[in-house]
N, C-alpha and C positions, 0 to 999 in steps of 0.2 A: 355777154358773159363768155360765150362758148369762142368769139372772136378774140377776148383777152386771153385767154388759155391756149387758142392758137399763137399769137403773137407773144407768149413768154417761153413757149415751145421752140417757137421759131429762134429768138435771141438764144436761149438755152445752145439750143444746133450751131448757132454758128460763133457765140462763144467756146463753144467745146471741140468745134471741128477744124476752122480753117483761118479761125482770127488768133491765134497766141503767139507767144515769139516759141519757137520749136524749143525740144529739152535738150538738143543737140545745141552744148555750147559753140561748134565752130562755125555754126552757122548764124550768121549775127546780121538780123532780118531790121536793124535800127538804120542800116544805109538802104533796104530795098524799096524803091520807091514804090512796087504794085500796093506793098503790106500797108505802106502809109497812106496809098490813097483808100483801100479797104476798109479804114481804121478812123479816116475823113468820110470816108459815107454813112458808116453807121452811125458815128456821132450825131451829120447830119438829117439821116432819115429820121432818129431817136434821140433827140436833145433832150428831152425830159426823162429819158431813161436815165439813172443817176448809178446804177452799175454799167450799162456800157462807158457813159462820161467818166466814172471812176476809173474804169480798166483805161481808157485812152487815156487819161492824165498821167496814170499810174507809169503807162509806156512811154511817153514822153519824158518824165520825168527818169527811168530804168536811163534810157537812152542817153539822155545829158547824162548821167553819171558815169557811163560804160565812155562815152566820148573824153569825160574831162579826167579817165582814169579812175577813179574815187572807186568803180566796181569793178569787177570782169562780168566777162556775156554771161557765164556762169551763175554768178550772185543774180545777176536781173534777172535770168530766165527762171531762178528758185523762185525768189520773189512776184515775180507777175505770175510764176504757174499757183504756187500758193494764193494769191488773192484771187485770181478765175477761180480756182476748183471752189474756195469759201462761199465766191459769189454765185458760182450753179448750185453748190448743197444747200445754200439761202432759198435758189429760187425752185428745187424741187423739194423741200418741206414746205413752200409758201402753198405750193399746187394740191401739195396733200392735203393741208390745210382746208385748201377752196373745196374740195372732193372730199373733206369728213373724214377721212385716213387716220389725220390726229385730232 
């Protein structure tokens, strides 16, 4: 129990810290390769996690659309910040939940 609650802790931290595409439109983190392999590990280490696999699909998907035009970095960064922040306040009412909170 107390290890699950570590490990949603952990994802929580590094979806909210250093895995998103930045809010800073000119900065368009869809060419940098570190961000991509970042973004291949977690997937990998956490294949069953179905909000980190959503946020990767979610960014591949941003991506093709900022490349073939259809968006600007702008519109994707709205949109992937909007689906992280939903999928953290998802996963700290889940913890309160577990802790009797609500």
């Amino acid at each position: 129990m107390k290890l699950r609650i570590l490990l949603y802790i952990i994802i929580i931290f590094l979806i909210s810290s250093f895995i998103s595409i930045p809010v800073m439109a000119e900065e368009n983190y869809c060419f940098d390769p570190d961000s991509w392999q970042e973004w291949e590990n977690l997937s990998s280490k956490y294949p069953d996690d179905m909000d980190i696999q959503t946020l990767h699909a979610l960014r591949l998907g941003l991506c093709a659309k900022v490349e073939r035009g259809d968006i600007t970095v702008q519109q994707a960064t709205d949109i992937f910040e909007n689906a992280r922040n939903a999928i953290i306040n998802k996963k700290k009412v889940e913890e309160l939940k577990k802790k009797g909170g609500i």
